[in-house]
C-alpha positions as CSV (number, residue, x, y, z in Angstrom):
1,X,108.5,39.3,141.8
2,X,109.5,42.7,141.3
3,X,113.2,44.2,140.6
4,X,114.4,47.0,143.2
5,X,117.3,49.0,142.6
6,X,118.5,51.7,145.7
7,X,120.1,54.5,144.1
8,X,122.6,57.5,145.3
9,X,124.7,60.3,144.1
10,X,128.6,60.5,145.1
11,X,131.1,62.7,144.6
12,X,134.6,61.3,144.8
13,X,133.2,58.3,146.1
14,X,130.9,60.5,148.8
15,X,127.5,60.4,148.9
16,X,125.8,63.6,148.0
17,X,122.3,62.6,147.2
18,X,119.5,59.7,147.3
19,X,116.5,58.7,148.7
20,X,117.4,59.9,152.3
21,X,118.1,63.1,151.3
22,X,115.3,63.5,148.9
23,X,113.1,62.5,152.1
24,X,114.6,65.3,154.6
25,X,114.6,68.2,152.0
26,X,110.9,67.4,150.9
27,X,109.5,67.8,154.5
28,X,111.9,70.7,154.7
29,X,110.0,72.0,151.8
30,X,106.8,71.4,153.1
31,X,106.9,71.8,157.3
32,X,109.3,74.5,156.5
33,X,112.0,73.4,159.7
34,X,115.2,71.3,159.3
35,X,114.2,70.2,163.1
36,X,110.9,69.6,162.3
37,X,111.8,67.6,158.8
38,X,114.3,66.1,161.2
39,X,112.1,64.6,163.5
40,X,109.9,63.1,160.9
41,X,112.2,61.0,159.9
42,X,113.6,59.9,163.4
43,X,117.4,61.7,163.0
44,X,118.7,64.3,165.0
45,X,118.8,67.9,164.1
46,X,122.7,67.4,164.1
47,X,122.5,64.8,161.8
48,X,120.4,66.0,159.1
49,X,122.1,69.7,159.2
50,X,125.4,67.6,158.5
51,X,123.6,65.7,155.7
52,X,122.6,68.9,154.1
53,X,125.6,70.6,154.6
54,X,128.0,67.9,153.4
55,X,125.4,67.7,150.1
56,X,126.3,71.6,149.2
57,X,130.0,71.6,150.1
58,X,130.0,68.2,147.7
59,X,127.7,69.9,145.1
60,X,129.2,73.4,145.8
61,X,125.5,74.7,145.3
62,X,123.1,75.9,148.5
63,X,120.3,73.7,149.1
64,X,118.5,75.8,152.2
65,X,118.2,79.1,153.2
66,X,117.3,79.7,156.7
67,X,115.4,82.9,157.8
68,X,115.7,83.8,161.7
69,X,112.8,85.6,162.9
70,X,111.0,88.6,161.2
71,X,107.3,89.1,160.9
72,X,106.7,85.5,160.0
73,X,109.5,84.0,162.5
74,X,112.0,82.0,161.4
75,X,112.2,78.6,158.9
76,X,113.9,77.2,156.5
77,X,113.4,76.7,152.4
78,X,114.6,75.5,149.6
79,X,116.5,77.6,147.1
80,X,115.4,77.1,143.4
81,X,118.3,75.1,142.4
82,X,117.2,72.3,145.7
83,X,113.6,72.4,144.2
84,X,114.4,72.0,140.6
85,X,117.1,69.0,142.0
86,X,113.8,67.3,143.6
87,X,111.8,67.6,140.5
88,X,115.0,66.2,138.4
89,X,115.9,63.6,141.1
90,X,112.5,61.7,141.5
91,X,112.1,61.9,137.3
92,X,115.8,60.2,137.4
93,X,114.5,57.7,139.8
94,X,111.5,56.9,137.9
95,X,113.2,56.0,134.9
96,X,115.4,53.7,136.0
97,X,113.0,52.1,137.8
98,X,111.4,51.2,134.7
99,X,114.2,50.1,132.9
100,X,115.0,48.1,135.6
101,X,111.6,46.5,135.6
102,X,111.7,46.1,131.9
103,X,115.5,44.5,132.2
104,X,114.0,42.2,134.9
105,X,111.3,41.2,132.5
106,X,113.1,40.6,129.7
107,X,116.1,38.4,131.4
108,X,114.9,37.1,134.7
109,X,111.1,37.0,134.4
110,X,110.9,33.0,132.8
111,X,112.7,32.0,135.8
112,X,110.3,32.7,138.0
């Protein structure tokens, strides 16, 4: 048996972050495309532009920035502060996964 835990971010009791979102802007980081992202994780385009946008009007920081056409046609990336949030995020996420796991082992693990 192993402990899970599902974590999120809110601001005044809305979400802002979590695993979802952690999800969309990684393939937005690496497939370069908010539609594209979108599709890999079955949403619509409408849905995970409102997800983004809700996360920077909640975290009053900008999370994408969108290029429309030029040399290299258009796409979407993440803006330093949305990278260094990844990199801070999953570390976050790791350790409290192991404290939960080490909780669960040190109170419920005899049960079992």
């Amino acid at each position: 048996m192993e402990p899970k835990v599902k974590l999120w971010l809110e601001v005044d009791g809305e979400a802002v972050f979590g695993t979802g979102r952690l999800k969309l802007l990684k393939y937005i980081d690496s497939l370069g495309s908010i539609n594209k992202a979108a599709n890999k994780l079955n949403m619509s385009y409408r849905a995970a532009w409102g997800k983004i946008k809700a996360s920077e009007e909640r975290l009053g920081i900008k999370l994408i920035e969108t290029q429309v056409g030029g040399a290299k046609g258009g796409g979407t990336q993440l803006t330093p502060k949305a990278k260094e949030m990844l990199i801070k995020y999953q570390r976050y996420e790791s350790e409290v996964n192991k404290q939960a796991q080490k909780i669960y082992e040190d109170i419920l693990a005899d049960l079992f």
